[in-house]
C-alpha positions as CSV (number, residue, x, y, z in Angstrom):
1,X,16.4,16.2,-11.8
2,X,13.1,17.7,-14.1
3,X,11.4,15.0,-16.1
4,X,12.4,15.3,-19.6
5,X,9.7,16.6,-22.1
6,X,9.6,13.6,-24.1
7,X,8.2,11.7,-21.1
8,X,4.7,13.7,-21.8
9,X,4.4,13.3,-25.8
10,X,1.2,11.2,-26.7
11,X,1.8,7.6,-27.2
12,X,0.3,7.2,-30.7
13,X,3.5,9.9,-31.5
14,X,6.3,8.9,-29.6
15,X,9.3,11.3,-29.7
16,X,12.5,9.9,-31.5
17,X,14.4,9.9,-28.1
18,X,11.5,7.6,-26.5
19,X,11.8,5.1,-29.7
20,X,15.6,5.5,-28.9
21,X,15.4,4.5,-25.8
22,X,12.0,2.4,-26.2
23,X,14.5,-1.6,-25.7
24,X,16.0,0.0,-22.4
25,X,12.8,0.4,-21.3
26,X,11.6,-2.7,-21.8
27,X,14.4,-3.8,-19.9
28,X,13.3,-1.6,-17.3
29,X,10.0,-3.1,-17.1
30,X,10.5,-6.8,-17.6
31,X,13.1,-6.1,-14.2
32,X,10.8,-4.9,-12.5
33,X,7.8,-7.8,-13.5
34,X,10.7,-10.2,-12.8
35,X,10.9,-8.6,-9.1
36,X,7.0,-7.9,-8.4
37,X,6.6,-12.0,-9.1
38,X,8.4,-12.9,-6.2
39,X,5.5,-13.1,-4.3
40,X,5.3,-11.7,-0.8
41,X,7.3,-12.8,1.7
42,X,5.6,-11.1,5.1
43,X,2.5,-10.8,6.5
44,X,1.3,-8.4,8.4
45,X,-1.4,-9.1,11.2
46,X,-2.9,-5.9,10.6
47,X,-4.0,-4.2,7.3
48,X,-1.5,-3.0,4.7
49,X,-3.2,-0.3,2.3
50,X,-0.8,0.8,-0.6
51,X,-1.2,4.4,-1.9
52,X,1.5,3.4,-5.1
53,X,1.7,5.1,-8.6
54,X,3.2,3.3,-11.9
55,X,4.9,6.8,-12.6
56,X,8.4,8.2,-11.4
57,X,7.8,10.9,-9.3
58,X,5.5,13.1,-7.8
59,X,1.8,12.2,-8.6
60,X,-0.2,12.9,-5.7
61,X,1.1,10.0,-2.9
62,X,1.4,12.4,-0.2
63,X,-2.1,13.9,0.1
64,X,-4.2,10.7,-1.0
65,X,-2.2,9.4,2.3
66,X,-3.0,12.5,4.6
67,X,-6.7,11.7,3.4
68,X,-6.7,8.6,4.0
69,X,-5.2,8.6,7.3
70,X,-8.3,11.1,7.6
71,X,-10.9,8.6,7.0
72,X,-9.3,5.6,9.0
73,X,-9.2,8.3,11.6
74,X,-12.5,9.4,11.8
75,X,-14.1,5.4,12.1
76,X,-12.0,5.1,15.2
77,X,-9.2,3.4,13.8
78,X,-5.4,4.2,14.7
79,X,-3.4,3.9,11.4
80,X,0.2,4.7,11.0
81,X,2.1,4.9,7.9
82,X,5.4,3.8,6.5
83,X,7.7,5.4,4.1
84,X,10.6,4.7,3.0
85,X,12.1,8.4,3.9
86,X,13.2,9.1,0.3
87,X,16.4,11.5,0.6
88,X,16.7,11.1,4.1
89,X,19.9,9.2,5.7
90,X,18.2,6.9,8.7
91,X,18.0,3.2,7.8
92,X,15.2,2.5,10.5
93,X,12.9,1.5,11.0
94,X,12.2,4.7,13.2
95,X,9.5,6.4,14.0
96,X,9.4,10.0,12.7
97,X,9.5,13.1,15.7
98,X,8.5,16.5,14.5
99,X,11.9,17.3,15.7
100,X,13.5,15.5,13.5
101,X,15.3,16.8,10.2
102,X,14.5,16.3,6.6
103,X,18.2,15.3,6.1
104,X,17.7,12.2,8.2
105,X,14.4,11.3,7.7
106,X,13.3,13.0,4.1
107,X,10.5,16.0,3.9
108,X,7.4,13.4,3.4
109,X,7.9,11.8,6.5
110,X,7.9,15.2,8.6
111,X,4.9,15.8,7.0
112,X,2.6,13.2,7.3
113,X,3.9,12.3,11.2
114,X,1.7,15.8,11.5
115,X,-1.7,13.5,10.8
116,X,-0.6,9.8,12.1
117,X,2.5,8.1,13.7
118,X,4.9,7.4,10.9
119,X,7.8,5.4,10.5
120,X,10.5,5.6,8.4
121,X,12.1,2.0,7.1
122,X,14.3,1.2,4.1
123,X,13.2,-2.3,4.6
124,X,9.3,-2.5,4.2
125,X,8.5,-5.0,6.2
126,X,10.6,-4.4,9.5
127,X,8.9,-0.9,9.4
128,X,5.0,-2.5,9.2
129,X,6.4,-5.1,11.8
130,X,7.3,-2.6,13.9
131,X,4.4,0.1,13.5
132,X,1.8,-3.9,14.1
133,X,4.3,-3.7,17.7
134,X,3.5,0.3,18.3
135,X,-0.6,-0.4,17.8
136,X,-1.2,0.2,14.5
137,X,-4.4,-0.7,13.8
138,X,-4.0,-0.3,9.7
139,X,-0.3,0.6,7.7
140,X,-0.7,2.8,5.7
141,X,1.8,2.2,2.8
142,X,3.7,5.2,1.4
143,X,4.8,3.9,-1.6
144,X,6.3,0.6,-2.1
145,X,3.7,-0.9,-5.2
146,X,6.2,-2.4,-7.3
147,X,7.9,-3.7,-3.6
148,X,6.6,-7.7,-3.7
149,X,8.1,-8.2,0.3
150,X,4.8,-7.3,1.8
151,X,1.4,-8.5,1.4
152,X,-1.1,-5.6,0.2
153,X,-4.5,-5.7,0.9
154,X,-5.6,-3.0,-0.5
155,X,-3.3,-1.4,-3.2
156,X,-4.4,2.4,-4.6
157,X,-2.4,3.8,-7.9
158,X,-2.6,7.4,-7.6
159,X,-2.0,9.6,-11.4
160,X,-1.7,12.9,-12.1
161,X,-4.9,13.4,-13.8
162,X,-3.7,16.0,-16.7
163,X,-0.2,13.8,-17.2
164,X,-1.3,10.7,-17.1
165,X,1.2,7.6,-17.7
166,X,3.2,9.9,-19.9
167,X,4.0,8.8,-23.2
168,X,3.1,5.0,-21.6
169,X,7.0,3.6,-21.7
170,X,9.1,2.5,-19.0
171,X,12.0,4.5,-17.5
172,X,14.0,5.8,-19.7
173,X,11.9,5.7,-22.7
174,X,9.0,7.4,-20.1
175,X,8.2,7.9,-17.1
176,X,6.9,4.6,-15.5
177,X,8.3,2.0,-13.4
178,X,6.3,-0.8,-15.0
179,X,3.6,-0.8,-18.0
180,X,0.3,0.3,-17.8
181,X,-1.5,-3.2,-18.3
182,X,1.0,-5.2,-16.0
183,X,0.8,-2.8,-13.4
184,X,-3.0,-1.9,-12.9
185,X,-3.9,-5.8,-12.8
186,X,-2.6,-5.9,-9.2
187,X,-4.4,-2.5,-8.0
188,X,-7.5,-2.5,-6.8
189,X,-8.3,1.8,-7.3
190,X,-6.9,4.2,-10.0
191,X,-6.7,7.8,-8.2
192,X,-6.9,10.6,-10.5
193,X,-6.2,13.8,-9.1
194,X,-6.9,17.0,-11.0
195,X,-9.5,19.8,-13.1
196,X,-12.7,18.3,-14.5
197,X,-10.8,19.5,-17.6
198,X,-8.0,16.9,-17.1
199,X,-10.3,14.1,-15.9
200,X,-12.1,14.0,-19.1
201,X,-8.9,13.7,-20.8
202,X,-7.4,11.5,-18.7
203,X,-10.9,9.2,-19.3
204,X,-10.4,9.3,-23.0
205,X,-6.5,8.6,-23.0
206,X,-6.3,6.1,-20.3
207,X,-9.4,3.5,-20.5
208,X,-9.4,1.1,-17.8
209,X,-11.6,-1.5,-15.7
210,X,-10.5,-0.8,-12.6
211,X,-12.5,0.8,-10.4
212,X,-11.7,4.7,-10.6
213,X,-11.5,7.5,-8.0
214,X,-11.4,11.0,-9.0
215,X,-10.1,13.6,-6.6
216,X,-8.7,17.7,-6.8
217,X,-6.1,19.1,-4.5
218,X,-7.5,22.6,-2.5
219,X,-5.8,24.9,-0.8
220,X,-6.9,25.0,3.4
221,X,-8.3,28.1,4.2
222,X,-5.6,29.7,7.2
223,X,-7.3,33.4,7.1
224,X,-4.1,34.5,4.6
225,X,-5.5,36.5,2.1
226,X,-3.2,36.5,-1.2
227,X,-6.0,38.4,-3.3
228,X,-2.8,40.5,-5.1
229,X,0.0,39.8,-3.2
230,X,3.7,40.1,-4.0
231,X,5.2,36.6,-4.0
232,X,8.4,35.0,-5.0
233,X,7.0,31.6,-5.0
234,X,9.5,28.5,-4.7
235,X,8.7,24.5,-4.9
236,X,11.0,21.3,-4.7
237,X,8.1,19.1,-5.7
238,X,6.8,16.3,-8.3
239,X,5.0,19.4,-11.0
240,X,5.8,22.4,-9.3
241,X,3.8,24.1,-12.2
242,X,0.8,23.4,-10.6
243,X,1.5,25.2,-7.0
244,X,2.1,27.9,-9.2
245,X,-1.3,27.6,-10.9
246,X,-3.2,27.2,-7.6
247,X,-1.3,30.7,-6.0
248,X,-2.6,32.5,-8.9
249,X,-6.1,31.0,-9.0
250,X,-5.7,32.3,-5.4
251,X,-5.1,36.0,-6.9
252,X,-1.6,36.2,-5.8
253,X,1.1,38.1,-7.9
254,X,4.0,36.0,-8.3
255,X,7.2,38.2,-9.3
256,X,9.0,35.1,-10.0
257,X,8.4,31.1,-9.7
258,X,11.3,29.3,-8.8
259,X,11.0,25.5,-9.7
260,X,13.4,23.6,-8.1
261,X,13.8,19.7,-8.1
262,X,12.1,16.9,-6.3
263,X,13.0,17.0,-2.9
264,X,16.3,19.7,-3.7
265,X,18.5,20.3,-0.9
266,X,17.7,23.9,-0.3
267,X,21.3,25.1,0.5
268,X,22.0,28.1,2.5
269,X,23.3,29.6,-0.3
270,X,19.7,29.1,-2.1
271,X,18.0,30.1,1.1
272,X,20.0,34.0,1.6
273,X,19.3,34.4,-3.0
274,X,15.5,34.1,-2.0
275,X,15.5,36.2,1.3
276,X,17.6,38.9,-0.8
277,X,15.5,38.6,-3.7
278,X,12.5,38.7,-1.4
279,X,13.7,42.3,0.2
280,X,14.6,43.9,-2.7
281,X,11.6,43.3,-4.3
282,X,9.1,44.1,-1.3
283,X,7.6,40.7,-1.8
284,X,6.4,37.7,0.4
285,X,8.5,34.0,0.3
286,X,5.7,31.7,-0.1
287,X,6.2,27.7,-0.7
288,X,4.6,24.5,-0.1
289,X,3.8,22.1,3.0
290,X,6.9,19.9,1.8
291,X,9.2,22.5,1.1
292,X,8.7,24.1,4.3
293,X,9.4,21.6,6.8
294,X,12.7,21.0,5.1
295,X,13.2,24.8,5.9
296,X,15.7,25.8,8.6
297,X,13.4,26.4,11.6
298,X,14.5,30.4,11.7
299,X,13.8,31.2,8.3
300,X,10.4,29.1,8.3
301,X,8.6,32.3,10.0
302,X,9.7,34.5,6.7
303,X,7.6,32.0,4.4
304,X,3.7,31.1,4.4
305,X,3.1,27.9,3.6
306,X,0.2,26.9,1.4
307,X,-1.4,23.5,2.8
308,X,-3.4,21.7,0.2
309,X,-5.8,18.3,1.2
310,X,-7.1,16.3,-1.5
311,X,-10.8,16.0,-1.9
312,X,-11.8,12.5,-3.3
313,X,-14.9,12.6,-5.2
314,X,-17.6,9.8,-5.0
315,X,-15.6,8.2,-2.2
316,X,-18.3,5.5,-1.2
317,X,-16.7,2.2,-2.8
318,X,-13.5,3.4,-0.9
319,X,-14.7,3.9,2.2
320,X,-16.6,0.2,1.5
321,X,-13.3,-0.8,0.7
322,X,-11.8,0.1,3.5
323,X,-14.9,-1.6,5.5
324,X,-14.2,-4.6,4.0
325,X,-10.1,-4.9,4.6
326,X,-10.9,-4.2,8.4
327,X,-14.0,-6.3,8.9
């Protein structure tokens, strides 16, 4: 399901369907400040970092992980992360093979196993439990902010930079899980991830005292040169607008952009459109790191993948952070 437009109208103008909508979103969020009050009923022996957002769907969660599971990795230490395996049919906890298929343990998961051991659990705190039990050395929480059954000791809200907390209501009314004031007094970083452009704007919308990171997805160089090629691009992700953007920035000529829904089962059906489409237009299948390991393994080597890794800006106070948690 696409977000609905309304989601992303400013504040100070809320659409009529967001006013409409505005007491069942209060609802929404006094639930959820009801549930996130509970307080925390495990601790784990070993550092739990949080990469959460306030917004429903994609915002960035993925990569801010990889990268952190970078930096853990390059002090020495052995993180490994835990997600709940959105869209994937295993309970767990279980730890994530690159065998494994999206349709039992969900496309994030097959992707991030790639850079640490990751486990998938639909209950938190058995899958941190069991990650402490493998040698984790740090958890690296997928997820899971407004979850109050583990202890967080360092909890990172990552935004889309140019959409920012939407129109600032709670699900229906908008596109957050909790308000913007209730839900930033228990981070510790706000992770913006975008242009210079959308930074400044998100600055000027979105005022906060929490200490903020700014960061910009880029595409890994893999010797591919797209300078002008045909493309029939396709993404099952958060904005898929913006692979889109980053292919043409990379001079690529995309015939057609197929948006498709978070996480979308990509049906055989789906699969032989784009492969026929592909053909008869003498152009090259190209998607993104998450779409493709939900791909049938023999139609993965008719698509190139673009990889993306997030670049944090100005990363010292996390890295201090991060330092501290451990110490």
């Amino acid at each position: 399901m696409r977000a609905p437009k309304f989601w992303y109208t400013p504040p100070s103008n809320p659409n009529w369907r967001a006013r409409l909508l505005a007491p069942l979103g209060a609802l929404y969020g006094y639930l959820t400040a009801r549930r996130v009050s509970q307080g925390a009923t495990y601790n784990a022996p070993v550092p739990v970092i949080c990469i959460g957002n306030l917004n429903a769907g994609g915002t960035g969660k993925t990569p801010t992980t990889i990268a952190l599971a970078q930096m853990l990795i390059e002090t020495g230490a052995t993180p490994h992360i835990v997600s709940r395996g959105y869209g994937g049919k295993l309970v767990g906890p279980h730890l994530v093979k690159a065998d494994n298929n999206a349709q039992d343990v969900g496309d994030e998961p097959l992707l991030l196993t790639a850079f640490a051991p990751t486990w998938i659990a639909k209950d938190r705190a058995k899958g941190i439990q069991a990650a402490c039990e493998a040698g984790a050395s740090h958890v690296l929480m997928d997820d899971g902010f407004q979850n109050p059954a583990v202890a967080k000791s360092l909890s990172i809200v990552v935004v889309d930079a140019e959409k920012g907390f939407g129109n600032g209501r709670c699900l229906p009314a908008g596109p957050l899980r909790e308000p913007v004031d209730a839900g930033l007094k228990r981070a510790d970083f706000v992770l913006s991830i975008g242009s210079s452009k959308a930074q400044k704007q998100f600055d000027a919308d979105w005022p906060t005292s929490v200490p903020r990171l700014r960061g910009h997805l880029e595409p890994l160089q893999t010797g591919i040169d797209f300078n002008a090629m045909r493309c029939i691009a396709f993404a099952g992700i958060g904005h898929p607008e913006k692979f889109f953007n980053t292919l043409k920035k990379m001079g690529a000529h995309i015939l057609r952009a197929e948006a498709l829904s978070d996480h979308q089962t990509l049906t055989p059906g789906l699969l032989r459109r784009l492969e026929s489409d592909a053909l008869l237009s003498d152009a090259q299948l190209v998607t993104t790191e998450k779409d493709a390991v939900r791909l049938p393994r023999s139609f993965r080597q008719q698509v190139v993948t673009v990889p993306v890794r997030l670049q944090i800006e100005n990363d010292t106070d996390l890295r201090a952070a991060l330092t501290a948690i451990t110490a």
